[in-house]
N, C-alpha and C positions, 0 to 999 in steps of 0.2 A: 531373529535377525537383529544384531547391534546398528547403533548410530553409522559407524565406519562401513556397517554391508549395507546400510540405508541408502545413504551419501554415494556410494561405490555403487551402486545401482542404478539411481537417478544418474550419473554420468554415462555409465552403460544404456542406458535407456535414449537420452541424448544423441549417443552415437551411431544407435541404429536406425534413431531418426527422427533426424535434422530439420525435417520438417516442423519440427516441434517450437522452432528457434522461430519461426517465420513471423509470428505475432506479434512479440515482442519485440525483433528487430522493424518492421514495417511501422511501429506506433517511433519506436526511435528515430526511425529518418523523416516521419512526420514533425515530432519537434523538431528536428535539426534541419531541415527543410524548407519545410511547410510555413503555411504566414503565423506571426506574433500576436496574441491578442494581450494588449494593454490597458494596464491600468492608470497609466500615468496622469489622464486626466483626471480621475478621481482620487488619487494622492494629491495632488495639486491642488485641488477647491479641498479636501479634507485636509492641508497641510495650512493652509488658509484662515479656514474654520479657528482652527485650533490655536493660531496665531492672534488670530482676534480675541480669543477669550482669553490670554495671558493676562492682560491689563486689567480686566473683569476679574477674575483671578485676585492678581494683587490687590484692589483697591478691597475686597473681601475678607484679606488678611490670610491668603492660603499659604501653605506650609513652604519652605523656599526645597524641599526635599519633591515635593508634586510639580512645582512649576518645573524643576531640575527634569523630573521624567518626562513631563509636557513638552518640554524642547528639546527632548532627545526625541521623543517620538516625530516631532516636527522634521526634525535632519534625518530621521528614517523613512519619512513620508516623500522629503526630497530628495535622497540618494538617489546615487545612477544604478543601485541592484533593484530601486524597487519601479525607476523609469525602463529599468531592460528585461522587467520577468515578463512570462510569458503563462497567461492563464490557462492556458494549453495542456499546461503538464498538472489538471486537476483529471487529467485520462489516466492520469496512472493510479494502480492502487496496488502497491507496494506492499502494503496489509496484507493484501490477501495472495500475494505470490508474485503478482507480476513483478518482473524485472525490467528496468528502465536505466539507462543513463541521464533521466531526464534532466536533474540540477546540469550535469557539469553539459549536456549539450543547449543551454541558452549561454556558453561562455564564447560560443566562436563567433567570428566576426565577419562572418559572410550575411549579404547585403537578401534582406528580406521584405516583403512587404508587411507593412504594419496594420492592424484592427484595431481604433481605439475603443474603451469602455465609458463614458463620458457619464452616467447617470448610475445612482445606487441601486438602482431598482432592476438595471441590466445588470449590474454586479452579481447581483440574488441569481437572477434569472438563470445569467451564464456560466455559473460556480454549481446552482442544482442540475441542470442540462449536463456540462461538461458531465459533472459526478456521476449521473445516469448512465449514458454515455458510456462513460470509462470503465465501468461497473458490469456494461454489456460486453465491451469487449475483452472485461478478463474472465466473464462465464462462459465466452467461448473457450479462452487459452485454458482453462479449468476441465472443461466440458471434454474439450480435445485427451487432454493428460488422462481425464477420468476412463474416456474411451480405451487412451491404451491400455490403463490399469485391470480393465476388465476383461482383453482380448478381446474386443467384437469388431469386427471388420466396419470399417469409417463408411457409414451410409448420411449423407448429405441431410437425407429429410429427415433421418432419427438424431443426428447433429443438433440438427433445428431444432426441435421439438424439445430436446434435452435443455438446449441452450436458453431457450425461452424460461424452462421451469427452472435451471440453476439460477439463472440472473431474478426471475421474479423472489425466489427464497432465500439468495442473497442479499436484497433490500429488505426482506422482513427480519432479519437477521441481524444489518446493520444498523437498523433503525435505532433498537435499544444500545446496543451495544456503543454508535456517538452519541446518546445521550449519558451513557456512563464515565464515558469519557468526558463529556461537555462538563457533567458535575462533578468528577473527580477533579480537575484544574478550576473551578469554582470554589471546592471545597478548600482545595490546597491555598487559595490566594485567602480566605477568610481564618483558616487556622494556623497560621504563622509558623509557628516553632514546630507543630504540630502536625504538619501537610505533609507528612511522610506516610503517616496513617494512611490516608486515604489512595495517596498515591499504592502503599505496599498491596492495599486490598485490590486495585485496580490490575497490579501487575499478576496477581495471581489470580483474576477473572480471567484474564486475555491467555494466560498458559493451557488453565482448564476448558477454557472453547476455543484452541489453537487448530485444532484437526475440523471446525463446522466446515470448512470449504471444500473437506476432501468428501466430507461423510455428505453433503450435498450432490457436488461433482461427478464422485464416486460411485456410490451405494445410492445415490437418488433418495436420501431421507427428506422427510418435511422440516421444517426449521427448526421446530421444538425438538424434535426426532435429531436432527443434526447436533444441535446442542448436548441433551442429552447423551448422543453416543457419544459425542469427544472430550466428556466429562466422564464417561464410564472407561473410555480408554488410557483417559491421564488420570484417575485415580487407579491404576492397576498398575500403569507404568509411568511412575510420577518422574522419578530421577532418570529414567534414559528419555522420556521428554525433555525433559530441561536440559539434558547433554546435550540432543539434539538440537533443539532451540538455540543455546547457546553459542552452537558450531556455527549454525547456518546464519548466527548475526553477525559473529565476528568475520566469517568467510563475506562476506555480504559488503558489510563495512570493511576492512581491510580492503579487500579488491574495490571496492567502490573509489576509494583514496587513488589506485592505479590506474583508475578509468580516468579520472578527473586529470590526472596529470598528462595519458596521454591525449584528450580532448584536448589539451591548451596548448597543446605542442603544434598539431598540424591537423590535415585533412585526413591525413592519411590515419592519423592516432585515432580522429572521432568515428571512424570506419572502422578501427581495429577495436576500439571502445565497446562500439554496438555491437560488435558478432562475438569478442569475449564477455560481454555483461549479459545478452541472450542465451549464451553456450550454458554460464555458470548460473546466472538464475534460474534456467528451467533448467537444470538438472538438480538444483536444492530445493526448486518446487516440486518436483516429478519424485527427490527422496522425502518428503514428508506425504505422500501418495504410498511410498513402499512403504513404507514403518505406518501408517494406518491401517493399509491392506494387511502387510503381517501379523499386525495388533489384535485387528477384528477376529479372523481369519483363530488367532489364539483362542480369543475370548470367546465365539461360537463354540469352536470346540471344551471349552470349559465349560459352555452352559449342555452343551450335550451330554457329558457326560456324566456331570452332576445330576440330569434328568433321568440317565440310564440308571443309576446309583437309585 
């Protein structure tokens, strides 16, 4: 199966059932909805802070290049995009499939009740919680897709039971994986000219354990187990992965642009938003499910018959 029968599957699969859309659209009208949680308080003493140490700063002798970014970060601390976001949309994870309209739905202008975050220590609190959180509910949306992937009739209490084990091996999963992240944009701010490096090795981490969500979800691996497989799978099918990959960003991004515009439009757009960015996300998450299924499904029978041999 090519990328095109992968993609053309995950739609097909979509269509037969729609249910598949519910998760993702239901976390969408949660942000779009639901109350705002802010951080505007804590921009503000942090915008503060940093105001204060400019003078401190100068009388030091600091570069006028560092103060320049000090007080850009100052007017970023005080914008109206960072008194209007909404800590909310740390439920989404995007990484690993789920589909959101989340940016462009903090853009409308209906009348919400607001949460503030006034102390750094809730900051921590409420960014690891949400993460959690958000991380459960895409091992259900995950969990769900894997179901279909396998034909087994949707029973409630093996749901559960799945959903509990995807989402716990999804955090051991993640764990390493942002800190490689954390230290590849570390690495890249320390080696200047040179932060391509680290960033190119990054990009071809995350291609080679692009499939761990399915090979979890899916096949029910352990983590090491999930890694493993979807490193054995993208070293076998390295260029129709990256076709793949490639399709489902641009598809992603491109329509993501159309969502946003019709969210700014109306009520009606941020409603047509959420059921087209549901529709087409879980059908580009539901075709990296096909193209694993049919991968493994390969590769099994290459190890069988090599054993037969």
């Amino acid at each position: 199966m090519g990328v095109i029968d992968a993609i053309s599957a995950g739609f097909r699969l979509v269509v037969r059932k729609p249910l598949l859309m519910l998760i993702p659209i239901l976390l969408d009208l949660f942000l779009w909805l639901g109350p705002r949680l802010s951080v505007q308080p804590i921009a503000a003493k942090a915008a503060q802070q940093l105001s204060d140490l400019a003078p401190r700063l100068v009388e030091m002798g600091a570069a006028e290049a560092n103060l320049e970014s000090l007080y850009l970060l100052v007017d970023l601390l005080q914008s109206n995009s960072t008194a209007q976001g909404n800590l909310f949309v740390r439920l989404v994870w995007g990484f690993l499939g789920m589909p959101s309209t989340a940016e462009g739905a903090l853009w409308q202008p209906m009348e919400r009740s607001v949460l503030y975050v006034s102390e750094y220590w809730q900051l921590i609190l409420f960014n690891l919680s949400l993460l959690a959180l958000g991380l459960m509910i895409t091992a259900i949306f995950l969990s769900v897709l894997g179901n279909q992937m396998r034909g087994e009739p949707l029973r409630m209490n093996r749901l559960a039971e799945w959903t509990v084990a995807t989402w716990l091996r999804l955090v051991v999963v993640m764990i390493p994986i942002g800190f490689a992240i954390m230290a590849t944009l570390f690495a890249m701010a320390l080696f200047g000219p040179f932060a391509v490096v680290p960033l190119v090795g990054l990009v071809w981490l995350l291609i080679y354990v692009s499939f761990f969500p399915q090979a979890i979800a899916m096949a029910g691996h352990s983590p090491l187990g999930a890694i493993l497989s979807s490193v054995q799978i993208v070293r076998i099918n390295l260029w129709p992965t990256i076709r793949l990959l490639l399709v489902i960003l641009l598809l992603s991004n491109g329509l993501g642009l159309i969502w946003q515009r019709l969210i700014a439009h109306s009520t009606v757009g941020v409603m047509a938003a959420i059921a087209a960015s549901a529709y087409v996300g879980t059908a580009l998450t539901a075709a990296l499910f096909v193209f694993y299924r049919d991968r493994l499904i390969l590769l099994h029978s290459m190890l069988t018959e090599q054993r037969s041999a």
